[in-house]
N, C-alpha and C positions, 0 to 999 in steps of 0.2 A: 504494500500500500504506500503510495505517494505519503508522508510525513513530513513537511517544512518544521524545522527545528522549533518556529514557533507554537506549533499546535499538538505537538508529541505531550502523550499521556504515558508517564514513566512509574507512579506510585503502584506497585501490584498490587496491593490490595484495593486501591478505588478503579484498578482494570477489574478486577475477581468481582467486586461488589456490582461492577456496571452488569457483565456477564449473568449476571445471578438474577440480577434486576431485568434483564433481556434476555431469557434464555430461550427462547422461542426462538432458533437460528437457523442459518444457511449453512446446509453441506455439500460442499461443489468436491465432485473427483473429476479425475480424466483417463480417460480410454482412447488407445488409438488415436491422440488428437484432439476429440472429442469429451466437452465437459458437458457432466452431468449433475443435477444439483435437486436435492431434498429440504423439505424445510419441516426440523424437528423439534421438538424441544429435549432438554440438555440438561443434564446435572451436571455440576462445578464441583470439582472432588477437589480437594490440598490432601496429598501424599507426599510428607516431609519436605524433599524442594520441589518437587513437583504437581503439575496440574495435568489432571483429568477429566475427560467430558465422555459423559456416559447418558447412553440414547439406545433405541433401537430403530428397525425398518417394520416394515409390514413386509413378507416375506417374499412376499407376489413383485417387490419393488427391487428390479435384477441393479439396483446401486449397491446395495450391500456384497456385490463380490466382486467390487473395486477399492473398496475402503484400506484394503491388507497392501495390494497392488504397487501403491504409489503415496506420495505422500497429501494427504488432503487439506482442505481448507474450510474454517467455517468462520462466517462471517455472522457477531453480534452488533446488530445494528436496530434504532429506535426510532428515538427523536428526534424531529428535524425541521425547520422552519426556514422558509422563506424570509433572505432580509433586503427588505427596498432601500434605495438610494436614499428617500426622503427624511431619513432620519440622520445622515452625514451631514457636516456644517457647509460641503461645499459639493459645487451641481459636479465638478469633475472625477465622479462616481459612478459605479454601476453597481445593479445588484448582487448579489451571492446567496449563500446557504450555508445557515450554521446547521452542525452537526456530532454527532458522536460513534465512533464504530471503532468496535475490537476485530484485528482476523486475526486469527489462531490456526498455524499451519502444525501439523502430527502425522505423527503413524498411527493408521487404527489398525486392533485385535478384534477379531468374534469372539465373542460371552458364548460360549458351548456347551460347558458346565451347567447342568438345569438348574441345582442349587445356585449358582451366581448369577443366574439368568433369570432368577426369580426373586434373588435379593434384590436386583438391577430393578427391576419392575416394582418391588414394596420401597424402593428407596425414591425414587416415581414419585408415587402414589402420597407417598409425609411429604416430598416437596411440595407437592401442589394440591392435594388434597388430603389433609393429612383424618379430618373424620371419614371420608369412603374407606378407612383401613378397619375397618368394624364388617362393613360390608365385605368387606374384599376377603377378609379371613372368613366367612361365613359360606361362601362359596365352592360348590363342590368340585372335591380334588380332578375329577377329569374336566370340567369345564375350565378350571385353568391350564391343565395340561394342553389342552385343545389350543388354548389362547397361543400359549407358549410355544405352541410348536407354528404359530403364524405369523410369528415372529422373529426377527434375526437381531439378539442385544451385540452389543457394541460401543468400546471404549478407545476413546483417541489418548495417547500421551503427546501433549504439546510439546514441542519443539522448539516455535518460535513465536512469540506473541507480540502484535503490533498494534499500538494505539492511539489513535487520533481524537483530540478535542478541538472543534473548530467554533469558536465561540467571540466572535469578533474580537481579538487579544488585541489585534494592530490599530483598534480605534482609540479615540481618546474618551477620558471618563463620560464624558456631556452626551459625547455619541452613544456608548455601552447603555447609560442609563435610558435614553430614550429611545433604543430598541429594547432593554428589558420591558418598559411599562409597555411597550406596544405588543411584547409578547404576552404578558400578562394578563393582558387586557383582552386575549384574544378568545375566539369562541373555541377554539378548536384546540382539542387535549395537548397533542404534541408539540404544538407552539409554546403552551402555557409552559412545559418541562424544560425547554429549551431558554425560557424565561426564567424558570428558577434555576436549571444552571447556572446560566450569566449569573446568575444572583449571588447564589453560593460562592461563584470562583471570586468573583471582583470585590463583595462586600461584606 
């Protein structure tokens, strides 16, 4: 990913924290040339110095027996806003986009193991809905088996993680402040996040 010195997100923990906060990502392999790309969501493991992103496929989805292959990429990306000229002090401007994305390039492993392939899936299930895990334990042993087997788990060990915050840094405060209020002030969710960004970084 393109990174201007001024926009590089270097703290790993507020990358791991964005990651977790957006884990609803992009997984692009290639074959032959050819990329191919799934959009899953992701557990954020810390194993000692390292990071893990653990997901599965839907079986039927021929991506999963490219993942081992080659090295992959997944792209956590969210919030994003449109910023106009009209907030700059002076007309010789154009517009941009602020924005935030992590890509995280790895080797991924298949979960083959039923047992970790079904911890992989209850570890799932506390992320994101941690009361369906009443349910989920109440469910008969072959209809998860069934599940399981319709599925391909799957763990990438990161490699190399790159960060970008693009957050209008090059302007000056008068400016910053008068595209936060204008993000804030805006109807639409992702603008607003992009407003409390700037918010948090600058004030």
């Amino acid at each position: 990913m393109y990174i201007p010195k001024l926009n590089a997100m270097t703290d790993k923990a507020e990358i791991i924290g964005f990651m977790k906060q957006y884990s609803f990502a992009t997984l692009i392999t290639a074959q032959d040339n050819v990329p191919s790309a799934s959009h899953l969501p992701f557990i954020i493991e810390e194993r000692e110095d390292s990071i893990f992103l653990i997901s599965h496929f839907a079986k039927a989805n021929p991506q999963w027996e490219e993942i081992t292959q080659n090295q992959v990429l997944v792209i956590f990306t969210e919030p994003h806003a449109y910023i106009s000229p009209q907030h700059y002090d002076h007309e010789l401007n154009v517009p941009t986009w602020n924005y935030l994305a992590v890509h995280a390039y790895g080797q991924g492993r298949l979960i083959t193991e039923q047992v970790k392939a079904f911890a992989a899936l209850e570890t799932m299930i506390n992320t994101y809905e941690a009361a369906y895990q009443t349910q989920w334990q109440q469910l008969p042993p072959d209809f998860k088996t069934k599940l399981l087997n319709r599925i391909v788990a799957f763990e990438i060990e990161i490699t190399d993680l790159q960060a970008k915050k693009k957050l209008s840094r090059n302007k000056s405060s008068t400016e910053k402040q008068r595209i936060i209020t204008a993000l804030e002030n805006s109807p639409h969710g992702v603008e607003k996040e992009i407003g409390q960004y700037m918010q948090k970084e600058y004030y």
